[in-house]
N, C-alpha and C positions, 0 to 999 in steps of 0.2 A: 555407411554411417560411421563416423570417428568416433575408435573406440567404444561403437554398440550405445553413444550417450546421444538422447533425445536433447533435441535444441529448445530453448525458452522462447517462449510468442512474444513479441515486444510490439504493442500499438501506438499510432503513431500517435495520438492524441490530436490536439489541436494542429493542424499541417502551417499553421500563421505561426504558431506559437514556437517555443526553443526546444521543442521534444524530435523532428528532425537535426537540428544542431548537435544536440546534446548524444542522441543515437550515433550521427559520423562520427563525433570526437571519442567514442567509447569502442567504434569497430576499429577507428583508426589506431587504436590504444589498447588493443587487442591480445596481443603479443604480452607486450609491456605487462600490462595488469593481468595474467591469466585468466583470462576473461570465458565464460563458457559459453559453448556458443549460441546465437543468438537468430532467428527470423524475425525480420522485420515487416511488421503488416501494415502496409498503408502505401503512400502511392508515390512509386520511382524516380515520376515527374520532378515530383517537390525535391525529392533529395537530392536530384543532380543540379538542379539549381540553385539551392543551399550552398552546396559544394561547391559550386563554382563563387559563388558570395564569399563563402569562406576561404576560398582557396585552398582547397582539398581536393588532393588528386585520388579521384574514387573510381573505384573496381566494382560494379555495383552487377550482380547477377539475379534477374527473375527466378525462381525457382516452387518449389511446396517446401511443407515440413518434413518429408521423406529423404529430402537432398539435403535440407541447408546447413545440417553439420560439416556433411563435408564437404561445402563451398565457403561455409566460413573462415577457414584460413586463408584462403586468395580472393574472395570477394563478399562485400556485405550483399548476404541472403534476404531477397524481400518479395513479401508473397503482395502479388499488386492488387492493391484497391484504389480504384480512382478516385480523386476529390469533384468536387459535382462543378466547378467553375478554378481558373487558373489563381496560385495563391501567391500571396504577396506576401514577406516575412513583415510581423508585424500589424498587419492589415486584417482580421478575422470577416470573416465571411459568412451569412447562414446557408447559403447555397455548398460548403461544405463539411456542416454538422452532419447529412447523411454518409459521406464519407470514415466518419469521426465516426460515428455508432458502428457503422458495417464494420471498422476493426476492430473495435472492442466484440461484436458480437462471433467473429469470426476467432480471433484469438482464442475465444471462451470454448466456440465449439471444440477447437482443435485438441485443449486444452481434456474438455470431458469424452473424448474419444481416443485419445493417447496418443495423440501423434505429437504434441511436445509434453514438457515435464513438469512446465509453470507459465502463468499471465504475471507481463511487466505490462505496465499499463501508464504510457507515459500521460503528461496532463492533459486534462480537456478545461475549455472554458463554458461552465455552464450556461452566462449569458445568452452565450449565441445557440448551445442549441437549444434552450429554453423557446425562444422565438421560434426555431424552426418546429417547437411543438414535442420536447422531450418532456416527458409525464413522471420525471424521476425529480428528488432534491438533490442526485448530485451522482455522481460514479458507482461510489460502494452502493448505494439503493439499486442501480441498474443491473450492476454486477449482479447480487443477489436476487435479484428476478429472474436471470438468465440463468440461474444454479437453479430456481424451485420449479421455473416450466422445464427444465432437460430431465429433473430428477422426481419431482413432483414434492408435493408437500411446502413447508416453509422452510424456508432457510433465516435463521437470524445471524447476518452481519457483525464482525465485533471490529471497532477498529484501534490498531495498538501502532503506536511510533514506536519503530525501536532504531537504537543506537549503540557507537562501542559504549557507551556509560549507563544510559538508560534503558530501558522499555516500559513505556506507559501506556493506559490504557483508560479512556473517558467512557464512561459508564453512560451519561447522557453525551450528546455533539453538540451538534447545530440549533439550540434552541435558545431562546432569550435566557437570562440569566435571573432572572426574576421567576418562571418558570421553571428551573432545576428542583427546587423542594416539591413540588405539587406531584413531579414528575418521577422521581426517585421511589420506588418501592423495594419490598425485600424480594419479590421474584425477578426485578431486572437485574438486581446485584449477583442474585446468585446463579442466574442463568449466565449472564455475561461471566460471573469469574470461571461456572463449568467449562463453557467453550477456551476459557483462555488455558485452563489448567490443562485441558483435551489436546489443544494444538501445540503450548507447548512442550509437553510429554512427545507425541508424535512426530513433532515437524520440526524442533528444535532441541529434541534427541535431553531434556531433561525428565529425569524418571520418576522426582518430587519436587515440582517447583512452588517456589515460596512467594504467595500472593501479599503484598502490602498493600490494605485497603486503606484508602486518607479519609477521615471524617469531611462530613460536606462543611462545617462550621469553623470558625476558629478556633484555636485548642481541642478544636476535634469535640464544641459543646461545652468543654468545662462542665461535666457532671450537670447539663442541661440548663445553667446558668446561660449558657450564649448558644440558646437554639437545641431542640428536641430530640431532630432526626438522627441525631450521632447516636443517640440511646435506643431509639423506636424502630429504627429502622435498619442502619447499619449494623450496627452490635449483633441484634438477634438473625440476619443474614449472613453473619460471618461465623455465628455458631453452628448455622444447619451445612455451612459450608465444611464446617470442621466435620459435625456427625459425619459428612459423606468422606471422609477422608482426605479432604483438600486441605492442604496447609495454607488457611490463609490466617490473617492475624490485622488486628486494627481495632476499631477505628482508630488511626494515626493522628498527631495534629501535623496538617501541609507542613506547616514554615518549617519544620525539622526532619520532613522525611529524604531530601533530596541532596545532604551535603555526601562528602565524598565516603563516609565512614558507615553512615548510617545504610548508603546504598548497596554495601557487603555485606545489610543481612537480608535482602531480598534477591529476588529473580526477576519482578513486574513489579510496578505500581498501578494497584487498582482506584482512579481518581474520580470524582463525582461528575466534573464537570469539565467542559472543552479545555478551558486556557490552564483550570489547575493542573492537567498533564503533557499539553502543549506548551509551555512555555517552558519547564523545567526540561524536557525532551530538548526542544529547536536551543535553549540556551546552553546545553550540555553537548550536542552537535550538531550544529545547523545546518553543515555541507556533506554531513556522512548521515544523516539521520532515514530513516527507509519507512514508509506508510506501509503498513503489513496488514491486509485485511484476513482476522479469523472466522473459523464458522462456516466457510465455502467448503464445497466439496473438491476444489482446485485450489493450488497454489496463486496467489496474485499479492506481489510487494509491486511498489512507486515511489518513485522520487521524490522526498518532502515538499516539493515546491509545486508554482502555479507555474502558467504558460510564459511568465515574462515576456510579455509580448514587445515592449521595450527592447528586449534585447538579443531577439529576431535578428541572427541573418549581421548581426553586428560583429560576432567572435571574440564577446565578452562573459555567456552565459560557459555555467562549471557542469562538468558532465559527470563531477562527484555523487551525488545525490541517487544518478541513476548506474552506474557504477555501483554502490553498494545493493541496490534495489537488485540488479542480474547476478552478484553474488552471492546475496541473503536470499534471492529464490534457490539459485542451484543449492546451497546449502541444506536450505528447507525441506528439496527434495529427496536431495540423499538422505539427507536424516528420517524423511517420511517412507523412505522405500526401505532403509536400514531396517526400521521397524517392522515390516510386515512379514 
């Protein structure tokens, strides 16, 4: 094994989608970018004929996680899982969402039994396996099932974009936006900031980091004149956050937390809702920005983007995104092993 260092599980996601592309353009670039290394879980098939679409002259060796450090300097390491019918870039398929889960579940295992050191997780498209009868809203809910049946108990998921400028973190996701106030309590703020304050002490080698929580209202409520919750709710979750020793601080108003000056006095933004921490993240760096899920008991960062199925197999999609995603995991893990 090179250098005694465990390799990163990279799944393939969607096999239609640009998560094969985007994995050549990162082994092929290898070198260049000091790249650490990497197994690729998912199926050979697909990426030899990528690579021939793409014209990429690929070295590609089957192997486990026990070799693939050191086949990755002379060939990209992929641990084979088949897709269930032959894939068209571009063209998704539900005949190979079992494919699609079997590497995510396989990466994971690998992952909670130490044979690599972190889960990259390239993208999946929920549509399709949705049809073929996935019972989850989306990746990270999958993910965390797979951490609470290996370990038992619950696991709660946090999800934070982080970037070189930012790292935010939505308190609520995926829910209507009309639905965010009803939704927001002071044990999801203060659970959510534990976990973020836990991982990044841990995993991101900060020894006191500095939570900036944004009020859900505008002006952060104006002293309850434009909306309640900034007073009711937030305020007094960021005070028991302090009793416990967490330095967070807020409620913030949004429209001021995110210019370039105000951003050196935090380490996170803790944001109430999806787009108030998504859009300030993807607009500060949309091709270096990394999906970092906290709260697992394994490492797993991904590439801000979806499957671009558009752009399948063309040799136009940026293998940036996933690129920082393999280096913000090995990061994460030194710093997490640093620690122990």
């Amino acid at each position: 094994m090179t250098n005694g260092v465990l390799p990163l599980a990279l799944s393939q996601g969607d096999p239609a989608g640009i998560g094969p592309d985007i994995a050549l353009q990162a082994w092929l670039n290898r070198h260049e970018l000091g790249l650490p290394p990497f197994l690729y879980v998912g199926d050979p098939s697909v990426l030899k004929v990528r690579a021939r679409q793409l014209d990429i002259d690929l070295d590609l060796e089957e192997t486990d996680a026990a070799c693939a450090a050191d086949v990755f300097p002379r060939a990209l390491p992929v641990l084979a899982i088949p897709t269930g019918v032959d894939v068209l870039a571009g063209k998704p398929h539900v005949a190979n969402a079992r494919g699609t889960i079997a590497a995510i579940e396989t990466a994971v295992s690998l992952c909670l039994v130490g044979a690599v050191r972190a889960v990259v997780t390239n993208p999946i498209a929920k549509s399709v396996l949705y049809e073929a009868g996935f019972g989850f809203p989306g990746h990270t809910e999958f993910l965390a099932d797979l951490a609470a049946r290996a370990k038992g108990g619950s696991v709660m998921p946090v999800m934070m974009l982080a970037g070189p400028k930012l790292k935010a973190v939505p308190v609520t996701i995926h829910i209507p936006l009309k639905d965010v106030p009803a939704s927001l309590t002071q044990d999801l703020i203060v659970d959510t900031c534990r976990i973020v304050a836990k991982d990044l002490a841990e995993r991101f080698g900060m020894a006191s980091p500095r939570l900036a929580v944004a009020g859900l209202n505008p002006h952060a409520g104006e002293n309850g004149t434009i909306g309640h919750e900034d007073d009711d709710i937030i305020h007094p979750a960021i005070r028991r956050l302090r009793d416990e020793g967490i330095d967070a601080f807020g409620p913030l108003p949004a429209d001021t937390m995110f210019h370039d000056d105000a951003r050196t006095r935090y380490d996170v933004a803790i944001c109430m809702y999806h787009d108030q921490a998504l859009i300030p993240a993807k607009a500060l760096g949309f091709d270096d920005s990394v999906n970092v899920t906290l709260g697992l008991p394994f490492i797993r960062t991904s590439p801000d983007h979806g499957t671009a199925f558009g752009l399948a197999g063309s040799g136009f999609a940026k293998e940036t995104s996933l690129v920082a995603a393999l280096q913000m995991a090995d990061c994460m893990a030194r710093a997490r092993d640093a620690s122990r």
